[in-house]
C-alpha positions in Angstrom: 1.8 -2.0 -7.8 4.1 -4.7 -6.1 2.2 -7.0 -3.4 4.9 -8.7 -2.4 8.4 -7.8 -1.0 11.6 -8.6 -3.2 13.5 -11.5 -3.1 16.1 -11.8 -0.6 14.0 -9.9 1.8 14.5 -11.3 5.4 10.9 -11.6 6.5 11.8 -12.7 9.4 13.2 -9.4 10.7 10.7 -7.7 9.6 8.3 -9.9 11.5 10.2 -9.6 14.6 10.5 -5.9 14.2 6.7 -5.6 14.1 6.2 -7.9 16.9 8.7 -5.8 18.8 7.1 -2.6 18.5 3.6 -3.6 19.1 4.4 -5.5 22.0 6.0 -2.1 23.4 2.6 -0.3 22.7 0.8 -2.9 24.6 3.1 -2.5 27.4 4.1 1.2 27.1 0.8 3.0 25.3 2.1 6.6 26.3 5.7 5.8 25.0 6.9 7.8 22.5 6.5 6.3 18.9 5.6 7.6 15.8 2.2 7.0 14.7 -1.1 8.0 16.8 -2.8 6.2 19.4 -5.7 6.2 21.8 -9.2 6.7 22.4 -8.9 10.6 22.3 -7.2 10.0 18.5 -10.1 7.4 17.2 -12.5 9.3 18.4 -11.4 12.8 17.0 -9.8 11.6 13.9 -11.3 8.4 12.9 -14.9 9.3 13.3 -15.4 6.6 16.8 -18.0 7.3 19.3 -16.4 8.5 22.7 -19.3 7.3 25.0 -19.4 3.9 23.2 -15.4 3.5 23.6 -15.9 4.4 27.3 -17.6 1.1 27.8 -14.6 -0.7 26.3 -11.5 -1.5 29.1 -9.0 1.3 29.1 -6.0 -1.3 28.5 -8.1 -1.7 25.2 -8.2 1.7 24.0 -5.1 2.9 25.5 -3.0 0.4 23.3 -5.4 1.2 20.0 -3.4 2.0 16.8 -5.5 1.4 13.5 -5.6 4.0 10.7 -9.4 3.9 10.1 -12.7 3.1 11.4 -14.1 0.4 10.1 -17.7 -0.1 11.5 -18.3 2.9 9.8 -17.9 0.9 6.1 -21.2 -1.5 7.1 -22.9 -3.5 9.3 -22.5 -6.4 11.6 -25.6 -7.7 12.1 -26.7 -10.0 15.4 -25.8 -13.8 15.1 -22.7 -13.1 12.7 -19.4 -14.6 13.1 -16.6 -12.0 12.7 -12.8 -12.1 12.2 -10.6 -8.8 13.2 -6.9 -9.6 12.1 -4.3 -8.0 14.1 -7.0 -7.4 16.7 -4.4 -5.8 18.9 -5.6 -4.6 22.5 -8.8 -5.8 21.6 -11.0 -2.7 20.8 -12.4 -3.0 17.1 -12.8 -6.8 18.4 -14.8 -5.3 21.4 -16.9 -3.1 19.3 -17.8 -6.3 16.2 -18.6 -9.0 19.4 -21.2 -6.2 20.6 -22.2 -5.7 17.7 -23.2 -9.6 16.7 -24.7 -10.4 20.3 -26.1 -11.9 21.6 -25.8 -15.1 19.7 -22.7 -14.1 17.8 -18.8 -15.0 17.3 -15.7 -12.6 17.4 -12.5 -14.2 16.6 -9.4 -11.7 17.1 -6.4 -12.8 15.3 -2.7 -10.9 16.2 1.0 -12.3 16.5 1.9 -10.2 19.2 1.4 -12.2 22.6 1.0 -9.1 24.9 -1.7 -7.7 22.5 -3.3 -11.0 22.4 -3.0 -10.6 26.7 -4.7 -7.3 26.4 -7.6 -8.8 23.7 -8.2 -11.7 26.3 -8.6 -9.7 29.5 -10.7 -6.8 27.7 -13.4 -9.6 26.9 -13.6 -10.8 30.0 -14.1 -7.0 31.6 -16.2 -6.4 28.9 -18.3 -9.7 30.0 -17.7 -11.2 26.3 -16.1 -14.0 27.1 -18.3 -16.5 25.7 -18.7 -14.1 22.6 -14.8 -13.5 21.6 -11.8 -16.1 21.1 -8.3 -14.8 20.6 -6.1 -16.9 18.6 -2.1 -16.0 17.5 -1.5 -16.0 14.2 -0.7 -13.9 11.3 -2.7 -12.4 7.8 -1.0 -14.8 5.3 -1.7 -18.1 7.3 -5.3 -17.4 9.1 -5.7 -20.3 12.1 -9.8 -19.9 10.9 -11.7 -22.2 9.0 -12.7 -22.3 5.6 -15.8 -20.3 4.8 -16.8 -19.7 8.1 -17.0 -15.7 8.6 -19.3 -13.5 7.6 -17.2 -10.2 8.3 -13.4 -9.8 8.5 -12.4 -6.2 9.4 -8.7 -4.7 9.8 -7.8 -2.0 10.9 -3.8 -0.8 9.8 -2.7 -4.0 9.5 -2.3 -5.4 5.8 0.2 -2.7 5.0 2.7 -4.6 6.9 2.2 -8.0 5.3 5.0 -9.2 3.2 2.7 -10.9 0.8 -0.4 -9.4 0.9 -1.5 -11.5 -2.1 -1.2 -14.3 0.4 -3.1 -12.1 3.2 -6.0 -11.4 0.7 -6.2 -15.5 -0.4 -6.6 -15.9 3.1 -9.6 -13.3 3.3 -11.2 -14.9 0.1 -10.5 -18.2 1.9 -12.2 -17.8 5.3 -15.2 -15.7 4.2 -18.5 -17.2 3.3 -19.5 -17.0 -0.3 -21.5 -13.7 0.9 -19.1 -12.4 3.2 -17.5 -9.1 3.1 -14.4 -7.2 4.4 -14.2 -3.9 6.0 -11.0 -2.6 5.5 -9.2 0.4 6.9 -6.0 0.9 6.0 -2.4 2.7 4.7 -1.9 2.9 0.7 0.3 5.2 -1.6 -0.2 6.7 -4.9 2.6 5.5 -6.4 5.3 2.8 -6.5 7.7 2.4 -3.5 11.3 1.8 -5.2 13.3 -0.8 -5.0 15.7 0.5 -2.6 12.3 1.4 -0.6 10.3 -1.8 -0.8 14.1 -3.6 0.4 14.1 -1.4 3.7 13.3 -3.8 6.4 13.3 -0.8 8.9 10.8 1.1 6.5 8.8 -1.9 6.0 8.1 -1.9 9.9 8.0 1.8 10.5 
């Protein structure tokens, strides 16, 4: 199964396509677009508690996207220092800091600035300001230290990495030697073809 895109492939474009769209969810979360969102879709479909998510800022949940759930994989235990990469609008991010308070550390990765806006201003409604930092960047080139997280989660986000070889070094990299990684996220049964994994458009949808 190929981890990488082809050569020739204009990563670029398909960055700025990406960026393009999710910064339209964080401004438009009841446009129309093509995959689910919403607190009303993680909590029926992906297995989220409704009266924890009403706790969380509405911006936060509004703009919501992932694929998955997952908390539900294991535990973040009080004190831990987590990583969510493409945090988004902030509510998986929301959910780990509350999870690892008091004394604990949520960093929320994302290269979309007006998701990174959203993460920012749900802490502070939340009051987890001192608990959650918000950084831009992007899964093959983490702006996070070397061994120091004990959970990275994702949440429908690896599946648009170019190199996800790269994007899983940088997991290996960050975590502490007993760290783990709760993944949710897209996968297919069978090889994309050429003509498919070439698709910039695809690639983004």
């Amino acid at each position: 199964m190929a981890a990488t895109c082809p050569v020739g492939f204009n990563v670029d474009k398909l960055r700025e396509l990406v960026r393009a769209e999710y910064d339209r969810v964080a401004r438009e979360p009841h446009g129309n677009f093509h995959f689910h969102r919403g607190p009303e879709y993680a909590c029926r479909t992906l297995g989220y508690d409704a009266e924890e998510l009403e706790t969380i800022p509405s911006e936060c949940t509004a703009s919501f996207a992932g694929v998955g759930n997952p908390h539900r994989i294991g535990p973040i235990e009080p004190g831990e220092t987590v990583l969510d990469i493409g945090c988004g609008a902030g509510m998986d991010l929301i959910l780990a800091a509350r999870r690892a308070s008091p004394w604990g550390h949520a960093i929320g990765v994302d290269m979309t600035p007006a998701m990174l806006e959203l993460a920012k201003r749900g802490a502070l409604k939340a009051g987890l300001w001192k608990n959650i930092e918000v950084r831009r960047g992007q899964a093959e080139d983490l702006p996070v230290k070397n061994e120091s997280v004990d959970v990275v989660i994702s949440n429908g986000v690896l599946n648009l990495s170019p190199d996800k070889l790269s994007a899983f070094g940088e997991i290996y990299r960050v975590l502490k030697p007993s760290g783990r990684l709760y993944l949710a996220d897209v996968v297919v049964k069978r090889e994309l073809s050429l003509a498919a994994r070439s698709d910039v458009d695809l690639w983004a949808a």
